[in-house]
N, CA and C atoms of all chains as a GROMACS GRO file, in nm:
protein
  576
    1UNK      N    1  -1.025   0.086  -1.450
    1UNK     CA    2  -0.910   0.175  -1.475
    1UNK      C    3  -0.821   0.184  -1.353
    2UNK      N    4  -0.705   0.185  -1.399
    2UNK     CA    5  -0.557   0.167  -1.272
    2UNK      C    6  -0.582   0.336  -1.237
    3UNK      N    7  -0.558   0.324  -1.100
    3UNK     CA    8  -0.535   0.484  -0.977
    3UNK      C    9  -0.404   0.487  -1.005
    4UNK      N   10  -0.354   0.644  -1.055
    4UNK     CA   11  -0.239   0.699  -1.082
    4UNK      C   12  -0.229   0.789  -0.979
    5UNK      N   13  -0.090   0.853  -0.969
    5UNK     CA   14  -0.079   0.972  -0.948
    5UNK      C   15  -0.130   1.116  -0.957
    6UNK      N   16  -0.187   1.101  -1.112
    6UNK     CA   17  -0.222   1.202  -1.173
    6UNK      C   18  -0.387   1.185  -1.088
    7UNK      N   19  -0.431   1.070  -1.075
    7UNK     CA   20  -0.560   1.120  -1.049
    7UNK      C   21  -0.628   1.116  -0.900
    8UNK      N   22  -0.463   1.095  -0.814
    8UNK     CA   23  -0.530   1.097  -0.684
    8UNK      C   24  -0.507   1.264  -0.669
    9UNK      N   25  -0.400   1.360  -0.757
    9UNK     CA   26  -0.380   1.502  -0.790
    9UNK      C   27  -0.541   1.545  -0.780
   10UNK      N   28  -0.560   1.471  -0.880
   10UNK     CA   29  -0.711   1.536  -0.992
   10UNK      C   30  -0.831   1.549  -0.820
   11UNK      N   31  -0.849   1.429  -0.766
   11UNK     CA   32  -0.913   1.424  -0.634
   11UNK      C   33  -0.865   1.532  -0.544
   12UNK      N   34  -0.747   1.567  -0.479
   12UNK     CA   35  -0.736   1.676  -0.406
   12UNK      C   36  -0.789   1.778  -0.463
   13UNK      N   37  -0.774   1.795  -0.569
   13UNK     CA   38  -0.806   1.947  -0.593
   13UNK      C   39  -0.954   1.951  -0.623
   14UNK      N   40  -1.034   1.871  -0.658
   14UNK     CA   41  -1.174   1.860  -0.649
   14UNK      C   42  -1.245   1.863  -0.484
   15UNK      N   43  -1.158   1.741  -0.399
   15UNK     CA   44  -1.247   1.720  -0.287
   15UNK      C   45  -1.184   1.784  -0.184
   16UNK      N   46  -1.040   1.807  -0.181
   16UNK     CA   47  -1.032   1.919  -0.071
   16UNK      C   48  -0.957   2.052  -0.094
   17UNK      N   49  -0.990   2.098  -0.220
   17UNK     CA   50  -0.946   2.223  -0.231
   17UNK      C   51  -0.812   2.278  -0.336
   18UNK      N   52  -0.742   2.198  -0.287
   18UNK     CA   53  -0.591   2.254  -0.292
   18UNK      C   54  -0.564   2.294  -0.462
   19UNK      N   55  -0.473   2.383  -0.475
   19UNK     CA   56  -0.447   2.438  -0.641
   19UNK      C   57  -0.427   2.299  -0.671
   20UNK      N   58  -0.379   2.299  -0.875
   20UNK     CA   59  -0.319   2.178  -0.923
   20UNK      C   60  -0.217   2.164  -0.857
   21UNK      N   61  -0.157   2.283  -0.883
   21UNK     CA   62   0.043   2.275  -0.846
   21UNK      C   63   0.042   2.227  -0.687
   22UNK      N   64  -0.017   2.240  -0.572
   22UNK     CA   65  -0.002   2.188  -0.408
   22UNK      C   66  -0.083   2.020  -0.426
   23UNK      N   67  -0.182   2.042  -0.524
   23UNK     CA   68  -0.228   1.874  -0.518
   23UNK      C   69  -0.123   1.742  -0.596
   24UNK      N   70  -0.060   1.804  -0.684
   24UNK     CA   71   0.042   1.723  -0.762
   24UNK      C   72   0.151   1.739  -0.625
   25UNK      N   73   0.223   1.824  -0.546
   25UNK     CA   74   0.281   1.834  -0.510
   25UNK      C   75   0.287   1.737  -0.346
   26UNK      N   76   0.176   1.733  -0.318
   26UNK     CA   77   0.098   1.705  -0.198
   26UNK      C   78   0.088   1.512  -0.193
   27UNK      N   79   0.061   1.495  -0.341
   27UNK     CA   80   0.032   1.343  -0.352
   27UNK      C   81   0.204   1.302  -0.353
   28UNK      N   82   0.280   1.380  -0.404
   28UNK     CA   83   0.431   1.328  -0.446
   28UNK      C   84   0.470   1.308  -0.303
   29UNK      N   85   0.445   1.420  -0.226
   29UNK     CA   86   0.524   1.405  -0.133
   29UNK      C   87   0.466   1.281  -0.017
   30UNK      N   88   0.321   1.302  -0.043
   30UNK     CA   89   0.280   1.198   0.048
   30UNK      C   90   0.351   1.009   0.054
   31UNK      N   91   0.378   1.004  -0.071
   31UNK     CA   92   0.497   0.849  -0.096
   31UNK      C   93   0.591   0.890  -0.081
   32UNK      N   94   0.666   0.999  -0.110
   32UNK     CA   95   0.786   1.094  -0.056
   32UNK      C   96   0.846   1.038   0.075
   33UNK      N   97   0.746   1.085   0.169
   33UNK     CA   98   0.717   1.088   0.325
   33UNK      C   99   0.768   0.892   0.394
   34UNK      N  100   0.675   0.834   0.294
   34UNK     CA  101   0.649   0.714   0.323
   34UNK      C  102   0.770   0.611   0.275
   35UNK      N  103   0.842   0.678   0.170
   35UNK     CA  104   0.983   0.608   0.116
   35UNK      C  105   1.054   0.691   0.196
   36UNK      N  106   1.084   0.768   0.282
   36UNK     CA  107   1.175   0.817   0.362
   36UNK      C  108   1.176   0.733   0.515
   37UNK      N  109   1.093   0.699   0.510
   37UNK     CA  110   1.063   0.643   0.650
   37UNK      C  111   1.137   0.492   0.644
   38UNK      N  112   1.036   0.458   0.551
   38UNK     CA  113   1.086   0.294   0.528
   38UNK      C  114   1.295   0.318   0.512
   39UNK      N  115   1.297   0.367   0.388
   39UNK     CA  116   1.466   0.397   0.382
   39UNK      C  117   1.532   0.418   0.491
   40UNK      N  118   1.512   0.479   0.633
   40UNK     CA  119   1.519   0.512   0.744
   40UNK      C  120   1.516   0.422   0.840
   41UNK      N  121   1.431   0.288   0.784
   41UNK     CA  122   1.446   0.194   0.866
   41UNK      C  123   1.288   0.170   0.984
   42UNK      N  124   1.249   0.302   0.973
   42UNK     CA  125   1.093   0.298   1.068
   42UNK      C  126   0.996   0.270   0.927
   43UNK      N  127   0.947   0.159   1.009
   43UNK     CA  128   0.770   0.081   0.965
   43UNK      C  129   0.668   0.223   0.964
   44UNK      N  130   0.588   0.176   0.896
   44UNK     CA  131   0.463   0.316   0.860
   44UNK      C  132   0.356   0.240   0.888
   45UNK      N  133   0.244   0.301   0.969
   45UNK     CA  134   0.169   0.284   1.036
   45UNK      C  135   0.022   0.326   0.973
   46UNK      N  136  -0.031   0.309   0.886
   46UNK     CA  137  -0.168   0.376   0.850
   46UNK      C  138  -0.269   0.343   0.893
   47UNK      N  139  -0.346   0.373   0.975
   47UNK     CA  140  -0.447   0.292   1.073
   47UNK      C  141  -0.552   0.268   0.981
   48UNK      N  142  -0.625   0.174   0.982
   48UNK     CA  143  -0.744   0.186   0.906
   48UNK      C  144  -0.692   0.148   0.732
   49UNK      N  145  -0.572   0.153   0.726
   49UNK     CA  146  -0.542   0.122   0.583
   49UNK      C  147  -0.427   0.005   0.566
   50UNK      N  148  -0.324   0.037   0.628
   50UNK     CA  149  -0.271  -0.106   0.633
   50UNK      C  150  -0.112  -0.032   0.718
   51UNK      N  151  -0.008  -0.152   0.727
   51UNK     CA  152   0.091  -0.114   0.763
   51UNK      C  153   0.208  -0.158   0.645
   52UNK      N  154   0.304  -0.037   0.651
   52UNK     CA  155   0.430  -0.124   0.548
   52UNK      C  156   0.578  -0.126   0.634
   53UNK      N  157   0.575  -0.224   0.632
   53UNK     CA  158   0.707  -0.288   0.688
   53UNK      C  159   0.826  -0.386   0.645
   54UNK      N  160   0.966  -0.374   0.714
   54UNK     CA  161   1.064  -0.416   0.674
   54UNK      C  162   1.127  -0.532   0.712
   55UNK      N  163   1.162  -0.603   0.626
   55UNK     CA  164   1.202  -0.751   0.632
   55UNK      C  165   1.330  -0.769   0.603
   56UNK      N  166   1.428  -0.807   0.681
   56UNK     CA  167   1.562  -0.864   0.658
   56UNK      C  168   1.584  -0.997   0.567
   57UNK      N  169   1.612  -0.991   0.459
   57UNK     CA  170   1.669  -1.164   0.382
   57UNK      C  171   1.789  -1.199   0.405
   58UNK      N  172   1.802  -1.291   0.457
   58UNK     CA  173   1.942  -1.328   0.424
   58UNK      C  174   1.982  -1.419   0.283
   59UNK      N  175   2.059  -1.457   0.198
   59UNK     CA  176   2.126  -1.464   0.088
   59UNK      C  177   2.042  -1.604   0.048
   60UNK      N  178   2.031  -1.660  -0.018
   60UNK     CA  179   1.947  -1.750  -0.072
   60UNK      C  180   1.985  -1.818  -0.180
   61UNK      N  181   1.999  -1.928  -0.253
   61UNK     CA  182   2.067  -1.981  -0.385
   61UNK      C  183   1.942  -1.946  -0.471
   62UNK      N  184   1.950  -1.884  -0.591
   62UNK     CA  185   1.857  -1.884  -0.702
   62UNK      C  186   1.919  -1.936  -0.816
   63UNK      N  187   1.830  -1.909  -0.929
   63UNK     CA  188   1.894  -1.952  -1.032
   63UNK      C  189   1.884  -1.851  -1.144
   64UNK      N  190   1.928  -1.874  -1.261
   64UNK     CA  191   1.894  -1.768  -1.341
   64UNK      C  192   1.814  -1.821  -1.479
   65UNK      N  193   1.668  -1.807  -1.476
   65UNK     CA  194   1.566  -1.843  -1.526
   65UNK      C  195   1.590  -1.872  -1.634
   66UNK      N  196   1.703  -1.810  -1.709
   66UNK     CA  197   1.739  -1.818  -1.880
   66UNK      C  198   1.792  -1.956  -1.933
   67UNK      N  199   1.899  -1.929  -1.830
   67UNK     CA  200   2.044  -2.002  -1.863
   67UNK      C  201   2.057  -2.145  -1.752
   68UNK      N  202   1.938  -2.157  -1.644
   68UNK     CA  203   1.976  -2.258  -1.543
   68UNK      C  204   2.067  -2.272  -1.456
   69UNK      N  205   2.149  -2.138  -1.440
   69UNK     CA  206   2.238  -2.146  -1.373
   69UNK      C  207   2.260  -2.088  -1.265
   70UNK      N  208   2.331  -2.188  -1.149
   70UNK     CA  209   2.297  -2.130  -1.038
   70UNK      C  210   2.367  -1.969  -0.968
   71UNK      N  211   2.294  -1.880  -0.946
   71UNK     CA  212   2.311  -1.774  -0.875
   71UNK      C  213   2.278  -1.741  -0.748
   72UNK      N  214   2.355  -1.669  -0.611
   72UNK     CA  215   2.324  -1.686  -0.497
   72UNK      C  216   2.220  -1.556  -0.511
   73UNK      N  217   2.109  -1.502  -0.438
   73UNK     CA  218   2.019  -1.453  -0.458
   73UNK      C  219   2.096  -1.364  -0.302
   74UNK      N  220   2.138  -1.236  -0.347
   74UNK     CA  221   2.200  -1.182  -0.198
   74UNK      C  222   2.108  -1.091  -0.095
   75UNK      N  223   2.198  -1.092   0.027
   75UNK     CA  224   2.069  -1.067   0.135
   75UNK      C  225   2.043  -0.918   0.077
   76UNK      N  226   1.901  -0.876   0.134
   76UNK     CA  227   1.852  -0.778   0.123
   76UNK      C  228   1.754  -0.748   0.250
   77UNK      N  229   1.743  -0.623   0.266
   77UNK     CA  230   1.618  -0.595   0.306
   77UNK      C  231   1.486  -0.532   0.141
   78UNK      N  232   1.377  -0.557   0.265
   78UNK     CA  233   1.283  -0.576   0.156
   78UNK      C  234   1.102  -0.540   0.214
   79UNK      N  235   1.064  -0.395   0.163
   79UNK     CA  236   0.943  -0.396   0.223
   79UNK      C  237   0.798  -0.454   0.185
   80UNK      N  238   0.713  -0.467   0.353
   80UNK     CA  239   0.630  -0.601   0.272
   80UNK      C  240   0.465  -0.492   0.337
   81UNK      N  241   0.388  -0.525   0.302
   81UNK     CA  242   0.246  -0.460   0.327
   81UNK      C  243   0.174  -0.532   0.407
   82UNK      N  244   0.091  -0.532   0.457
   82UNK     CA  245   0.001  -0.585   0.562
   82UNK      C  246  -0.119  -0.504   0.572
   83UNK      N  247  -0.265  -0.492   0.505
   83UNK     CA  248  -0.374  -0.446   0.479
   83UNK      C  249  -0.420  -0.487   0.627
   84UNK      N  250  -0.459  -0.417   0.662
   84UNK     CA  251  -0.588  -0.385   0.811
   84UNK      C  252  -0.679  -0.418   0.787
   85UNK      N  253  -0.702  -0.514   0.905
   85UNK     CA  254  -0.832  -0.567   0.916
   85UNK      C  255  -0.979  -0.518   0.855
   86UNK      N  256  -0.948  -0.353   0.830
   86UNK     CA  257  -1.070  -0.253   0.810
   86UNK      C  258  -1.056  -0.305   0.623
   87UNK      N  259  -0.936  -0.304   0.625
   87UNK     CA  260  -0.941  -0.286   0.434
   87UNK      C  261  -0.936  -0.399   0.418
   88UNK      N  262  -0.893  -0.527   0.446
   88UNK     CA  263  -0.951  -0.632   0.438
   88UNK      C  264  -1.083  -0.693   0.424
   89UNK      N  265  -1.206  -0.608   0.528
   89UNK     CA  266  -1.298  -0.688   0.536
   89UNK      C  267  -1.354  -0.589   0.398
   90UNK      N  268  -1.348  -0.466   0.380
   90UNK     CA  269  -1.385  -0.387   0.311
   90UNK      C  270  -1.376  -0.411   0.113
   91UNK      N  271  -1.241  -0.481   0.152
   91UNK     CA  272  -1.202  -0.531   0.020
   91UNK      C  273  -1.323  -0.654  -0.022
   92UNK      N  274  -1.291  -0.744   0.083
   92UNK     CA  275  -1.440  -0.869   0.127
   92UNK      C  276  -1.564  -0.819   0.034
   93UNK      N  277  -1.634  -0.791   0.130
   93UNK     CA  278  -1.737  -0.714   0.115
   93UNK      C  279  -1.783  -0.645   0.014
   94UNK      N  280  -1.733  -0.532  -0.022
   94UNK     CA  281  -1.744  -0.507  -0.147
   94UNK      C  282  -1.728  -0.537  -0.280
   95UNK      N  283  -1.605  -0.625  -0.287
   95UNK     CA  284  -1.579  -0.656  -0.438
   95UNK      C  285  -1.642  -0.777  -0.472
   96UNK      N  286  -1.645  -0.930  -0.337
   96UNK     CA  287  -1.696  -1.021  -0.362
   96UNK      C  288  -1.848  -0.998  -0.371
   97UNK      N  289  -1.870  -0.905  -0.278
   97UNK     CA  290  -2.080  -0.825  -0.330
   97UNK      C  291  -2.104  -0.825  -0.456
   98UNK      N  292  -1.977  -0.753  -0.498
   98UNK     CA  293  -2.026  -0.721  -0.641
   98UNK      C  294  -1.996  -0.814  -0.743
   99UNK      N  295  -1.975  -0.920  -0.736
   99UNK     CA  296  -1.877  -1.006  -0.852
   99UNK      C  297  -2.023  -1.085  -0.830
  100UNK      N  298  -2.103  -1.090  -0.702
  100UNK     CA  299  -2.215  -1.214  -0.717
  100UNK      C  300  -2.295  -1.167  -0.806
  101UNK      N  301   0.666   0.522   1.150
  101UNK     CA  302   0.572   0.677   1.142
  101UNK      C  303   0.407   0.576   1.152
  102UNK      N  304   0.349   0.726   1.172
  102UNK     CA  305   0.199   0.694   1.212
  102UNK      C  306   0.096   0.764   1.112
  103UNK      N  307  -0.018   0.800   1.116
  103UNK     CA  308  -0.082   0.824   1.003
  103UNK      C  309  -0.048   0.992   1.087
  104UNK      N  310  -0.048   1.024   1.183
  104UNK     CA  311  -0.074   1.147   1.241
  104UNK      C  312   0.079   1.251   1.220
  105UNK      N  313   0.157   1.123   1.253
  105UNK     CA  314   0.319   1.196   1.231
  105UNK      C  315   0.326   1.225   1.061
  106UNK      N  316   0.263   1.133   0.992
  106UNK     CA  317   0.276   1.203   0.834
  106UNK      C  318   0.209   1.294   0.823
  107UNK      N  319   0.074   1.297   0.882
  107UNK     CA  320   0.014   1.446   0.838
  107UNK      C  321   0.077   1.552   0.892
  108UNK      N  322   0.177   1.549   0.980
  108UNK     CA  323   0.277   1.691   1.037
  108UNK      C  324   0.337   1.691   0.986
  109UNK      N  325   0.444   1.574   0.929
  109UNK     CA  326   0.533   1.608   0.823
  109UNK      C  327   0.478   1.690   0.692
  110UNK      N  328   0.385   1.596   0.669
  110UNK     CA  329   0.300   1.690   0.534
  110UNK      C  330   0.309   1.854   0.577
  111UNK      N  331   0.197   1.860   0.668
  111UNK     CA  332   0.184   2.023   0.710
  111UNK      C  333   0.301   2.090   0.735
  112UNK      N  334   0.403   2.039   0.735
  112UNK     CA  335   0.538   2.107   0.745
  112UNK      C  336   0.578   2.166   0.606
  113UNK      N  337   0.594   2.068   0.555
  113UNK     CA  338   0.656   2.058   0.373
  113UNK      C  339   0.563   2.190   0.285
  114UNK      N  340   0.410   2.215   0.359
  114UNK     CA  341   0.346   2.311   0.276
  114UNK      C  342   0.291   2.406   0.397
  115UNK      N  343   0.398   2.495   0.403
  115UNK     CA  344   0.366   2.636   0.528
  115UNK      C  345   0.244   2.734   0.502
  116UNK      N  346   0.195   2.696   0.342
  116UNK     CA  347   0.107   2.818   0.289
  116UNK      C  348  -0.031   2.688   0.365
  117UNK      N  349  -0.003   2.559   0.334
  117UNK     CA  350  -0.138   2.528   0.366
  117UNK      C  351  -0.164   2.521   0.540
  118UNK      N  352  -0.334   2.490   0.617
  118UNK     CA  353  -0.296   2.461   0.733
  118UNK      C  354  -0.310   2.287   0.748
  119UNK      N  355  -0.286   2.297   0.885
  119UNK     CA  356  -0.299   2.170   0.948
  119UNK      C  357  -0.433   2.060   0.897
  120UNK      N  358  -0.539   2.152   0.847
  120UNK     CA  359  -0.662   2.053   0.807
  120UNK      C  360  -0.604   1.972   0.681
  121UNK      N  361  -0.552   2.111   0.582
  121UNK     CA  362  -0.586   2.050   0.437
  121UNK      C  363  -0.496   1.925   0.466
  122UNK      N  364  -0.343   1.949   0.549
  122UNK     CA  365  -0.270   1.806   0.548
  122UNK      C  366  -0.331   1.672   0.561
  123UNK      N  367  -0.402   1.692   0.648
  123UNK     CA  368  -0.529   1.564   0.713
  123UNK      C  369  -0.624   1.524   0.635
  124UNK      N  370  -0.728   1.650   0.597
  124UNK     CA  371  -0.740   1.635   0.462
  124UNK      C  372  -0.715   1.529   0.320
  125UNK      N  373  -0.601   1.535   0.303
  125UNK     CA  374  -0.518   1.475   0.165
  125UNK      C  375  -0.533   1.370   0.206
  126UNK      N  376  -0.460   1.336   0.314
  126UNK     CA  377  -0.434   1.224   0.354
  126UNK      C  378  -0.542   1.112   0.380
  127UNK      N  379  -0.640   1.165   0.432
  127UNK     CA  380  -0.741   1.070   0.482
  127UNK      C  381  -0.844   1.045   0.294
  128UNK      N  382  -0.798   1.164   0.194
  128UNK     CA  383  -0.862   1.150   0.088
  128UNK      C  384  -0.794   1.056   0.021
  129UNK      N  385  -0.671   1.059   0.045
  129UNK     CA  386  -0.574   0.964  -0.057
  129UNK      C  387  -0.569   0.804  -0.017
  130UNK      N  388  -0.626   0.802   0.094
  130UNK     CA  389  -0.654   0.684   0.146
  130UNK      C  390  -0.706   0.626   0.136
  131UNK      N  391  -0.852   0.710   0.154
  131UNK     CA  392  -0.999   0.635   0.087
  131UNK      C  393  -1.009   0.607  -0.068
  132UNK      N  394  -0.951   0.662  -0.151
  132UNK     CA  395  -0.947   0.665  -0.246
  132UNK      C  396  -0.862   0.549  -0.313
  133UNK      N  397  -0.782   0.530  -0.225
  133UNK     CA  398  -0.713   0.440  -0.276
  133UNK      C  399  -0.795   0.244  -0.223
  134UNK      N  400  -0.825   0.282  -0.102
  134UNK     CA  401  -0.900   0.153  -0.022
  134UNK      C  402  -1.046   0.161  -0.144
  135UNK      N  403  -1.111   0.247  -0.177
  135UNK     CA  404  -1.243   0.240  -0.290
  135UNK      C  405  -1.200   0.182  -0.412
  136UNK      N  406  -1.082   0.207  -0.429
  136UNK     CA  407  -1.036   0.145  -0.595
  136UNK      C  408  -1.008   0.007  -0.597
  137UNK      N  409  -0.968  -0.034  -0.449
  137UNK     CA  410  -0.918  -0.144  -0.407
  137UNK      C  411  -1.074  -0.259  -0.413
  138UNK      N  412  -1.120  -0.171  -0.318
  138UNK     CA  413  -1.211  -0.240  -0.288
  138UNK      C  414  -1.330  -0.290  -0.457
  139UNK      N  415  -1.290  -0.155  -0.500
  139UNK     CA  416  -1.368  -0.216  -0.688
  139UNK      C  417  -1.345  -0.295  -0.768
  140UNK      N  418  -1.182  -0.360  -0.727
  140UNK     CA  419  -1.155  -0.447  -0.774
  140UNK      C  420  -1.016  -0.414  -0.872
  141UNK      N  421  -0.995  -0.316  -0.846
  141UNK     CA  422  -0.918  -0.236  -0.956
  141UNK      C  423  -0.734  -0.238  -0.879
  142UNK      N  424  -0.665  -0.196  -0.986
  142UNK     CA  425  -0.495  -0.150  -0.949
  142UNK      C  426  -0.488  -0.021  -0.948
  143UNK      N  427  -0.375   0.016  -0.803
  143UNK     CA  428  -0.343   0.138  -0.810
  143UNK      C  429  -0.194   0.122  -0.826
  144UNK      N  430  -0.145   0.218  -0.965
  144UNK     CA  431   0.001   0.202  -0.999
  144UNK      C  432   0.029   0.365  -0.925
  145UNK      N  433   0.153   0.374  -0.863
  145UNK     CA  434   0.228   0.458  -0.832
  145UNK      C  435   0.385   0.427  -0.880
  146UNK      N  436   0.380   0.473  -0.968
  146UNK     CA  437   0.531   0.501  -0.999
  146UNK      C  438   0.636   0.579  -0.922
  147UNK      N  439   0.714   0.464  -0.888
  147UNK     CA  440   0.865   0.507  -0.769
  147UNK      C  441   0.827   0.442  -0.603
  148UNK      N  442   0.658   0.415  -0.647
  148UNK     CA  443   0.689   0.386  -0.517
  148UNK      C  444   0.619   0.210  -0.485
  149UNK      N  445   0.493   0.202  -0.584
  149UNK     CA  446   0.448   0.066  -0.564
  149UNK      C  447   0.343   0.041  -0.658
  150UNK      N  448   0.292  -0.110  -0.645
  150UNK     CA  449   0.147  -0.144  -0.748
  150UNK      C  450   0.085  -0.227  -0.601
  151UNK      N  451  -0.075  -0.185  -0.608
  151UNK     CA  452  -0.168  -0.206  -0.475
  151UNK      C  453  -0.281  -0.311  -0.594
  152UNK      N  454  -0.294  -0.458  -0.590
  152UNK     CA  455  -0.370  -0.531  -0.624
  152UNK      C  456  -0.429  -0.601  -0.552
  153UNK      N  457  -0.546  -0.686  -0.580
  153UNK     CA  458  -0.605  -0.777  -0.528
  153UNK      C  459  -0.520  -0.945  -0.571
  154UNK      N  460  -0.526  -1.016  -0.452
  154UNK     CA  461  -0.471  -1.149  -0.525
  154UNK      C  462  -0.572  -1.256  -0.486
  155UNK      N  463  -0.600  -1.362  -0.552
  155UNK     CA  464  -0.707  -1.454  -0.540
  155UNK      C  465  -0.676  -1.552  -0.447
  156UNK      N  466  -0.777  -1.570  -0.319
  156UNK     CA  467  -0.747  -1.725  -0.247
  156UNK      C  468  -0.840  -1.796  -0.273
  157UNK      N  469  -0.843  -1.897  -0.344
  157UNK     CA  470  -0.968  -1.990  -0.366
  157UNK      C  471  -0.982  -2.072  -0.225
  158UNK      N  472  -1.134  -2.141  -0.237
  158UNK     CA  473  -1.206  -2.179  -0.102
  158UNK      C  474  -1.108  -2.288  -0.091
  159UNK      N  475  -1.132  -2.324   0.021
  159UNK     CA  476  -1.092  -2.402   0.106
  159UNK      C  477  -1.138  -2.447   0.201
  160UNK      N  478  -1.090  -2.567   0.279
  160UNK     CA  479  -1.117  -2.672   0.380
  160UNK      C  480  -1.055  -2.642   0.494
  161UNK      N  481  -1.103  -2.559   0.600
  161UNK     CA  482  -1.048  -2.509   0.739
  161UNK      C  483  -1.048  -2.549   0.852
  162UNK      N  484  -1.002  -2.552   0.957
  162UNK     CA  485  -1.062  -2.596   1.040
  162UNK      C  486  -1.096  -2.513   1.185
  163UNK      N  487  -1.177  -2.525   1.236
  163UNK     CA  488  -1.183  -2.436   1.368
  163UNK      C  489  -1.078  -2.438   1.458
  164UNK      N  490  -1.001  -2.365   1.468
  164UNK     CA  491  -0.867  -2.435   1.560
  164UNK      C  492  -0.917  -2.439   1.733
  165UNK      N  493  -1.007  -2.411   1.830
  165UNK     CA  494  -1.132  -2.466   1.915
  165UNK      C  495  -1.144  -2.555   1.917
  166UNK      N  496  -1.241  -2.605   1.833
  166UNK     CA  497  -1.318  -2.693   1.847
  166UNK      C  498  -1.257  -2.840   1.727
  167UNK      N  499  -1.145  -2.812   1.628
  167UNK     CA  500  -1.083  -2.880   1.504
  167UNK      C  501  -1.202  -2.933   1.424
  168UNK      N  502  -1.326  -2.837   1.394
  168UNK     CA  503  -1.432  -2.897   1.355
  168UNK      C  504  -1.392  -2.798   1.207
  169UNK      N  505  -1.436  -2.926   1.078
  169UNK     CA  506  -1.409  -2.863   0.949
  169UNK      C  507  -1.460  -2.710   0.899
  170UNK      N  508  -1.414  -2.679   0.835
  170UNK     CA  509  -1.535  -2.572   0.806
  170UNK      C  510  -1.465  -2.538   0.665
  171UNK      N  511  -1.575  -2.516   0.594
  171UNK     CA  512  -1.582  -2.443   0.407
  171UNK      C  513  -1.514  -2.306   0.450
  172UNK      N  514  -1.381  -2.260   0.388
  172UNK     CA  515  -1.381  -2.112   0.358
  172UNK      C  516  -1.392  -2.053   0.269
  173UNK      N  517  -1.454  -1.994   0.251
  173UNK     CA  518  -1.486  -1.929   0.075
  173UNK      C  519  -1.400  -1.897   0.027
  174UNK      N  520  -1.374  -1.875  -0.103
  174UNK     CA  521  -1.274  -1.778  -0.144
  174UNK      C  522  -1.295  -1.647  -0.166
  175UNK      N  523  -1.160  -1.588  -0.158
  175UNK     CA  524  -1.195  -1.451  -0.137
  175UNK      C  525  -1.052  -1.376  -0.173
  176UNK      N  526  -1.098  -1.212  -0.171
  176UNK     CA  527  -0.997  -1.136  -0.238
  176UNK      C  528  -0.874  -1.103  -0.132
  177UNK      N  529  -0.774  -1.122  -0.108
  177UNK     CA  530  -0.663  -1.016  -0.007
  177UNK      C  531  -0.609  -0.912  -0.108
  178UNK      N  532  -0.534  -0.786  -0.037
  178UNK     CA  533  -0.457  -0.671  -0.066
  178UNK      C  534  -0.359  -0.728  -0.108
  179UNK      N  535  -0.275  -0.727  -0.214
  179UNK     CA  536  -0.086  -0.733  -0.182
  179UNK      C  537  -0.090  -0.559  -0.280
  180UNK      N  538   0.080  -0.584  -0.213
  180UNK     CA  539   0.139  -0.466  -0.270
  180UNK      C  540   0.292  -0.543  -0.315
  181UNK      N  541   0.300  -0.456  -0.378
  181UNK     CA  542   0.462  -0.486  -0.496
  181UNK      C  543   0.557  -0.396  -0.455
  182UNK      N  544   0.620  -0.353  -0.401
  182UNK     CA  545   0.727  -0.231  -0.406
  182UNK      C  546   0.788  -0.242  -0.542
  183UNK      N  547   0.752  -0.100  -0.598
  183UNK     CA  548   0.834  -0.040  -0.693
  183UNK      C  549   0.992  -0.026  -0.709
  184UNK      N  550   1.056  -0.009  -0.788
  184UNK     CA  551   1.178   0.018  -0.842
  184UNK      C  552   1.276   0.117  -0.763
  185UNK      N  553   1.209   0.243  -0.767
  185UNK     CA  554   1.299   0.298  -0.644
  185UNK      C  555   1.265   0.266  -0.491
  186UNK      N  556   1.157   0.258  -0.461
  186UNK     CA  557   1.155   0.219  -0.285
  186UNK      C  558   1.241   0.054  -0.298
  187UNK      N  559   1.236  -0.030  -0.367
  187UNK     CA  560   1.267  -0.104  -0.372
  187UNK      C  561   1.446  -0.087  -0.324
  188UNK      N  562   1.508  -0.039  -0.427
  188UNK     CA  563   1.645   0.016  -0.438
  188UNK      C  564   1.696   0.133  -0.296
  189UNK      N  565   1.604   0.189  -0.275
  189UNK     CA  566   1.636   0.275  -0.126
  189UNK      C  567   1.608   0.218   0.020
  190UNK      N  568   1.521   0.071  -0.010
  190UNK     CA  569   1.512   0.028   0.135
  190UNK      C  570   1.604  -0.069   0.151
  191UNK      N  571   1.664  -0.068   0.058
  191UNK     CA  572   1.744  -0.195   0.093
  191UNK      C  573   1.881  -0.155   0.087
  192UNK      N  574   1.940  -0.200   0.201
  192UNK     CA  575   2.100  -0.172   0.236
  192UNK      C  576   2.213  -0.279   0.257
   0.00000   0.00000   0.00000
């Protein structure tokens, strides 16, 4: 089963306390926090969990998958993730453990 | 930002809570999210991203030392997707 919103809510208020209304409120703001930053232009730093950071594109020729026709693909910025070594090996470890 | 500067921001945004529960959340929403990961599973957040596993099958490596071959297994990495609005707000 896919991790929602609703049930990282459901976890605060079980494992550390908080009413529904501050745990719904608490998880919103916590991506809140993290899309303000990035929008802002500063990289986010989660130790132990990963980092998300920002990438400049410059303009690119694409096409348009339908019709074959060519479209320039324009610059953007664009944020990219980078999992930590910790959640990496962790990811490792555990899921390939369990798949044997 | 850092994991420490979000938990002040957090503890800011909620004056009724203290400084723990911010730290708290945070270090819960984390693990929680790295355990789901690690089960093999997707975490969808709407507005902000989708957190999956993507497959690298084994491969033929080499020691970059010694350039002696070596088997790499295959194995799971993290990606993430940016969602629809972070998508639309980081980019200028």
């Amino acid at each position: 089963m896919t991790l929602t919103k609703a049930d990282l809510a459901d976890m605060l208020f079980e494992q550390v306390g908080l009413n529904k209304r501050e745990a719904k409120d608490m998880v919103e703001a916590f991506f809140e926090e993290i899309r303000t930053s990035l929008e802002d232009g500063e990289i986010v730093k989660l130790s132990g969990f990963g980092n998300f950071e920002l990438r400049q594109k410059s303009e690119r020729p694409g096409r348009n998958p339908k019709t074959g026709e060519g479209i320039p693909i324009t610059a953007r910025r664009v944020v990219t993730f980078h999992a930590s070594q910790k959640l990496k090996t962790t990811v490792e470890q555990t899921y390939a453990g369990s798949r044997k | 930002m850092t994991k420490s500067e979000l938990i002040a921001k957090l503890a800011a945004r909620f004056p009724q809570l203290v400084m723990k529960d911010a730290e708290l959340s945070v270090k819960a929403i984390l693990d929680a999210m790295t355990e789901k990961l690690a089960g093999g599973k997707r975490i969808e957040i709407r507005g902000f991203g989708s957190f999956s596993l993507n497959y690298r099958p084994p491969r033929l490596g080499r020691n970059p030392k010694t350039g002696e071959k070596v088997q790499v297994p295959e194995k799971y990495v993290p990606h993430f997707k940016a969602g629809k609005e972070l998508r639309e707000r980081v980019d200028i």
